[in-house]
N, C-alpha and C positions, 0 to 999 in steps of 0.2 A: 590698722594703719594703712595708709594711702602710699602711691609711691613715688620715689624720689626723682624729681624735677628739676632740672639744673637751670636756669632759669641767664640767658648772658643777653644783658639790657643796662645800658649807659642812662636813661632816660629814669630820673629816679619815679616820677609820678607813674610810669608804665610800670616799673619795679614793684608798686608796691600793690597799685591795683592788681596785676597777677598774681603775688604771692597773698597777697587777702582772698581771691578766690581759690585758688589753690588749698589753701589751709584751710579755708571751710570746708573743703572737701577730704579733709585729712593726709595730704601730701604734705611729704616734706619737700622745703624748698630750700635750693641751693644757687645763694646768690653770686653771680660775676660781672664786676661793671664793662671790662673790655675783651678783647680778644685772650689774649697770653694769659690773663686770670682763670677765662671758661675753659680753657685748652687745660690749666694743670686742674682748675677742681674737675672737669672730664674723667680724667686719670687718677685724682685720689681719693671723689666719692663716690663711685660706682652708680654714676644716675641711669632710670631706668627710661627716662625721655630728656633730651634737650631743647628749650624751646630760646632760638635765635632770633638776635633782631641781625636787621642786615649794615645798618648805617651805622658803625662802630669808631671810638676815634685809633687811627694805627689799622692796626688791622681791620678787615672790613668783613662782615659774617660768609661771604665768597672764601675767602682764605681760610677762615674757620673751619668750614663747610670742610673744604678740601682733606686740610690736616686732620680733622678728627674722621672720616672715611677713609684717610691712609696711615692709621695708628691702629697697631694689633691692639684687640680689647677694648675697642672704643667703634669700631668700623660698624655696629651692627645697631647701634643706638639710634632708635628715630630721631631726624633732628628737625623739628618743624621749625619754617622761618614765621615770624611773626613782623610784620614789616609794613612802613606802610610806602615801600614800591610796588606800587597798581597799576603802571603804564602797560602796554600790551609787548609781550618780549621778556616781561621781567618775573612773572612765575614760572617760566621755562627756565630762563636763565640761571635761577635758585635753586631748582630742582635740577638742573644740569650739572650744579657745584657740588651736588650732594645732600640735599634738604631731601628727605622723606616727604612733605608737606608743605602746605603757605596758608596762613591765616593774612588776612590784610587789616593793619589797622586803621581808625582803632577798633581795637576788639571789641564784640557785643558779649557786656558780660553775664548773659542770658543763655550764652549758646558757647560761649568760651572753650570751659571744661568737655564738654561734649566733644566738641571739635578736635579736642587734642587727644581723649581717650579713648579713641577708636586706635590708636598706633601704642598703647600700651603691652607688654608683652601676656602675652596667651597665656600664661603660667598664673598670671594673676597674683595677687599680695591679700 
């Protein structure tokens, strides 16, 4: 078994192509369409990476970002943003809110998975 990927994307066709590669690679995934959804599955399924989009409706993946790096038990979880903000300013910006990482969309689903399991934990599954 692979592991568990939280996976918070409003955008249902982005949803589903990640979670189709994903699962081909034996991860579980765990879905959240907004902010206040990926914050509580965060907290009650113990993911082992979170991968963010940044353009959310309400909250926006900046705020997410924040909240889950200042919530005990959740602060250490890579959160890569996946996003397709590619101006110049705006992968610093991400990474300054607290993303571990930035993919920019759309994903190349050749190189996807690669890209994200390099921040998998050392302990391995």
């Amino acid at each position: 078994m692979g592991y568990r990927i939280l996976v918070i994307e409003d955008n249902e066709q982005n949803m589903y192509l990640m979670q189709f590669l994903l699962t081909a690679k034996d991860h579980v995934v765990i879905q959240a369409m907004n902010g206040e959804e990926g914050i509580a599955r965060a907290q009650d399924s113990d993911p082992d990476i979170i991968l963010l989009d940044i353009q959310l409706p309400g909250m926006d993946g900046y705020e997410i970002a924040r909240v889950i790096r200042a919530t005990p038990g959740l602060a250490e979880i890579p959160i890569i943003a996946v996003t397709s903000y590619a101006m110049a300013g705006d992968r610093e910006k991400i990474l300054a809110a607290g993303a571990t990482d930035y993919i920019e969309k759309p994903i190349n689903p050749a190189t996807f998975t690669d890209q994200i399991s390099v921040h998998f934990p050392a302990s391995g599954k």
